[in-house]
N, C-alpha and C positions, 0 to 999 in steps of 0.2 A: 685356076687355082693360085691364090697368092702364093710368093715364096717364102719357106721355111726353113731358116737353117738350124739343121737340127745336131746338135750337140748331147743330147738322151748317151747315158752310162749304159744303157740297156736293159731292154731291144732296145737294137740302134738304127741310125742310119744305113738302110741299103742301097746301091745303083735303083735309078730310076726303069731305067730300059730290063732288069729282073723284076722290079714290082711286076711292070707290067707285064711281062711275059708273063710269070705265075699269076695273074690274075687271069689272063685268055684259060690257064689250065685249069684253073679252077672251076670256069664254067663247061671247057671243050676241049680236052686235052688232045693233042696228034689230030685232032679231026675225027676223034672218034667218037663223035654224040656221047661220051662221058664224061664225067669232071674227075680231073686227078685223085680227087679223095673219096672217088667211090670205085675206082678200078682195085682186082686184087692185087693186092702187093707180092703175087707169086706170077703175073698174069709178064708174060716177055715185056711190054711196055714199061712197066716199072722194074723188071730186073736189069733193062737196060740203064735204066735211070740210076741205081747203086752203082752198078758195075763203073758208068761213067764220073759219080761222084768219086770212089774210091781209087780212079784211075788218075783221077785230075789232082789230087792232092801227091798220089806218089811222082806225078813228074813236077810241079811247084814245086814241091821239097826237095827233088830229087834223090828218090831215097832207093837206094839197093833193095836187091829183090826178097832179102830176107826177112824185111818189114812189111808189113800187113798193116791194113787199116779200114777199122770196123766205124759207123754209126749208129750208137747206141741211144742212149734215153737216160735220166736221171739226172742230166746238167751234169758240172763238174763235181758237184755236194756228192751225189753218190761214187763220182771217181776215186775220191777221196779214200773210203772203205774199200773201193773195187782196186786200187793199188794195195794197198796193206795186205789184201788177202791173196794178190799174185805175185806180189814180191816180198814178203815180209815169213820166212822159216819161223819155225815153232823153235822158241828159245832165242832167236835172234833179236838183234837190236837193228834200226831205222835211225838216219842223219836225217835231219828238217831243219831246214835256212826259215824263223821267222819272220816274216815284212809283212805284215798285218793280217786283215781277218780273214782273207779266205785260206791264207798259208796257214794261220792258228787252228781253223777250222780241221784243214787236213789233219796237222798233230793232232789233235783231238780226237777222230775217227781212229789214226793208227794206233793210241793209245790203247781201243779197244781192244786190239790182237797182239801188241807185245809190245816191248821197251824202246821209247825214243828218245833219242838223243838230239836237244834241241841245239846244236852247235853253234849259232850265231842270232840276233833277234835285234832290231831295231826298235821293240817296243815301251823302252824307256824315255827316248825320245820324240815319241807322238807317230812313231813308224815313218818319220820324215825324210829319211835314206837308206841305201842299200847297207848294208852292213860289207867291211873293206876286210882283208886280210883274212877271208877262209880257209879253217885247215878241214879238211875233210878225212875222219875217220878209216884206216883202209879195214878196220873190222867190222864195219856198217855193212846188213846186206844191200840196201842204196843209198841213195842221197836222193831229198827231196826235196824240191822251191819253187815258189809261186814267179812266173818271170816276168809278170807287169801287176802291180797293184792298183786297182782301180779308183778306191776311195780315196788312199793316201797321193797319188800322182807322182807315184817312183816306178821304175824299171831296170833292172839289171842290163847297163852297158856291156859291160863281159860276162858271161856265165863260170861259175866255179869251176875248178879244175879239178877232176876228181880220177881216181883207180878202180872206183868201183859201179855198179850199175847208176846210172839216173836215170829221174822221172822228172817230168818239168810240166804243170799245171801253164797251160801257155791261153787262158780263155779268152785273155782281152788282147791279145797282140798276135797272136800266129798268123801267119801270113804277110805281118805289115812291112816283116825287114828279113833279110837274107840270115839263113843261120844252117849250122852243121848239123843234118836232124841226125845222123847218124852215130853222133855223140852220144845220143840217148837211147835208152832200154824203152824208154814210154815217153809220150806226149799226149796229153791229153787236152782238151782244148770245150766248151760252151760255143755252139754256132752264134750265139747272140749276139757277136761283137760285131766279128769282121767277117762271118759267113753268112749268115742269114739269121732268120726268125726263130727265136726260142722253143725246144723243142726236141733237140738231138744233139750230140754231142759226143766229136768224132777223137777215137784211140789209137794212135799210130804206133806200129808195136814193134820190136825185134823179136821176132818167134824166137830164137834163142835164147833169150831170156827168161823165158817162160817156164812152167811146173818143175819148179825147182824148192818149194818150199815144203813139202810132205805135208801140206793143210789138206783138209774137205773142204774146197769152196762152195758156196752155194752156186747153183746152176744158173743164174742170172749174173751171178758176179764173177763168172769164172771165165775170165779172158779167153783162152783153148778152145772153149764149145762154141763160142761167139763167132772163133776163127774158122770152125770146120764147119759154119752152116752159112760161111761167107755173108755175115754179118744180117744175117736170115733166123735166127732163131725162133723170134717171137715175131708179132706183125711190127715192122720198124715202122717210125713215125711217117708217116710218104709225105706231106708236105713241106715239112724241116727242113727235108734228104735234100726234094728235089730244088728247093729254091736255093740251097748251100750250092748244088750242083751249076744251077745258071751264073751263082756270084765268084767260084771259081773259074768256068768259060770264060767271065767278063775279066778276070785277074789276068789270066792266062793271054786273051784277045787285047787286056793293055798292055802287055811286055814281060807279064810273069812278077815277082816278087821282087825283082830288081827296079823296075818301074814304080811298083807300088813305094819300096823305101825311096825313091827320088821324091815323088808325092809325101811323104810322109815327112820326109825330112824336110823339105819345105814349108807345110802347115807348123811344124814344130817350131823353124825359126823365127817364121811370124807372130806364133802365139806368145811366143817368150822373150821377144823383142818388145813386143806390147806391153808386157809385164812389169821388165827390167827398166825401160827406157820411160815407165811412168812415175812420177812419184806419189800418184794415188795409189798405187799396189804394191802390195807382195807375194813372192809366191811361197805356197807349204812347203814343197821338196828341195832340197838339197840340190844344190846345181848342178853335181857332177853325178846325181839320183834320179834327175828329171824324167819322166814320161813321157815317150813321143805319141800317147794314144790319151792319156787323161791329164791335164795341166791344170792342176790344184792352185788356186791364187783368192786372195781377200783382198778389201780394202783396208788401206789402213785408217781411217776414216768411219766409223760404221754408221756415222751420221749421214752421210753420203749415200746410203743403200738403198732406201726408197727413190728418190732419183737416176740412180743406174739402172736399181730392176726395170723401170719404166722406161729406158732409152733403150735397152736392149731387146726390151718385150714389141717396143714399137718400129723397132728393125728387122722384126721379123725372127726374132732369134726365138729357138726353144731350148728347154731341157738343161740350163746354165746352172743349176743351182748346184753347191756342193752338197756332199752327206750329210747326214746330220752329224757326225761322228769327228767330222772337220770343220764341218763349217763355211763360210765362205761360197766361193764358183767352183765349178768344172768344166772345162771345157772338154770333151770328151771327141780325140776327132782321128777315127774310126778309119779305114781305107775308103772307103765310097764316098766322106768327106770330102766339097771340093775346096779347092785353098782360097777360092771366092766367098765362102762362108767366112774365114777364121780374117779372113780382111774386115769384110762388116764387123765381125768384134771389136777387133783392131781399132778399128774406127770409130767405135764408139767408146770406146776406153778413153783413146785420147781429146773426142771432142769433151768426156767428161772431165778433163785435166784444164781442158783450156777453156771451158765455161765457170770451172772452180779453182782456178790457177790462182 
């Protein structure tokens, strides 16, 4: 198989060595002449399988025992609604940091159940940075924000300082860098990125925080019932779970999250080295905003694009194009990334500098 370095916004990039595992399951899972997605999802072989996914994220994060952490369904989009309606009191108002469209998205949804307060927003400026000098309301029942933006290639270097509960939409970067999960009431997170295959979409919760708003939640959206059927309610997605469940083994087996940011932080320097050090490019974000998971960069040049697409397309790159919403590339590079790939870019960047130098 030729190689492909894949750069896709998502689904993305996973470890090589989980493709393949989940692919034996798929046909013969444990050696039991079944394939993973015909076993029941009640049957010990796949309760094993949750129990260990939900196990492997509480010690990555390291999180105290008062936190729970379910795999649910609906991507982040229905997280969205599914926070508002566990954190958001009848009469009360909601803090929301916006930095582009899937943070707008959220306000949008909490809109539905009651009064937000949109405290800070970047979208005057094309969402090209984090927005600096946060005061956070203390009569807000939380505070809400997206902490890596995908399209626009920003990420919150620091998180806000707050008094009151947060929640942190963390889809495209959980896992990539070391952080205080216990800071927060919620984390919710899309496996698409950095855990696996689109599909489920896991909630890391401080039961404390919980039924404190006097709502009727519906029964699918209501965090508590999810908790008491140990993330069993309905049939969970089973091969979402379990290929999430190999890509944190493989996290875990390369050093845990501390390793992963050493990885990360290096893919970062090179891509943005690239960047800076060419005078064919520029990049979208804001320097001190930059994305160490999606690096937003144009030509300055756009005469030049049918020539690059083509040096990169024949380097074996995929998945490079930016939004349409920005425009331009992305380089999107994922923990399973290896910093081998973001060189070949590298290097094609520059040989296009010094063939049009």
């Amino acid at each position: 198989m030729n190689k492909v370095h894949n750069f896709s916004a998502g689904p993305c990039i996973l470890p090589q060595s989980v493709l393949e595992e989940a692919s034996r399951a798929v046909v013969d899972f444990n050696n039991s002449g079944l394939s993973l997605i015909e076993i029941s999802h009640r049957s010990k072989p796949f309760v094993d399988v949750m129990e260990e996914a939900r196990s492997l994220v509480k010690e990555l994060l390291e999180l105290p025992e008062r936190y729970e952490v379910l795999f649910l369904q609906g991507g982040a989009t229905l997280g969205f609604l599914t926070t508002a309606y566990n954190y958001l009191p009848v009469g009360a108002k909601a803090a929301y940091i916006d930095t582009g469209t899937w943070a707008s998205g959220a306000i949008k949804e909490a809109k539905l159940l009651g009064d937000v307060d949109v405290i800070a927003s970047s979208a005057d400026s094309g969402y090209n940075h984090i927005p600096k000098n946060i005061v956070v309301p203390n009569d807000a029942a939380y505070l809400h924000f997206t902490s890596n933006n995908t399209i626009y290639g920003t990420q919150f270097q620091d998180f806000p300082k707050s008094d009151i509960p947060v929640v942190c939409d963390m889809s495209s970067d959980i896992f990539s860098k070391r952080i205080k999960a216990d800071d927060f009431a919620m984390i919710y997170a899309g496996a698409q990125k950095n855990m696996g295959p689109a599909g489920t979409v896991v909630y890391i919760i401080d039961k404390e925080q919980l039924g404190k708003t006097g709502r009727k939640i519906p029964t699918y959206l209501d965090l508590e019932k999810h908790i008491s059927k140990d993330s069993m309610l309905n049939t969970p997605p089973v091969f979402p779970i379990y290929v999430s469940m190999l890509t944190l083994r493989w996290m875990r087996d390369l050093g845990g999250v501390d390793a992963i940011e050493k990885r990360n932080n290096e893919k970062a320097r090179v891509m943005y080295n690239a960047i800076d050090s060419n005078p064919l490019f520029k990049g979208h974000a804001t320097a001190d905003s930059r994305s160490h998971m999606n690096a937003t960069f144009m030509l300055n040049d756009e005469s030049l694009s049918e020539t690059f697409d083509s040096m990169w397309k024949a380097a074996g790159i995929s998945g490079l194009k930016g939004h349409r919403s920005v425009g331009g590339y992305r380089a999107s590079m994922y923990n399973a990334l290896p910093v081998e790939s973001v060189q070949v870019l590298a290097d094609v960047m520059a040989e296009l500098a010094r063939v049009n130098g």
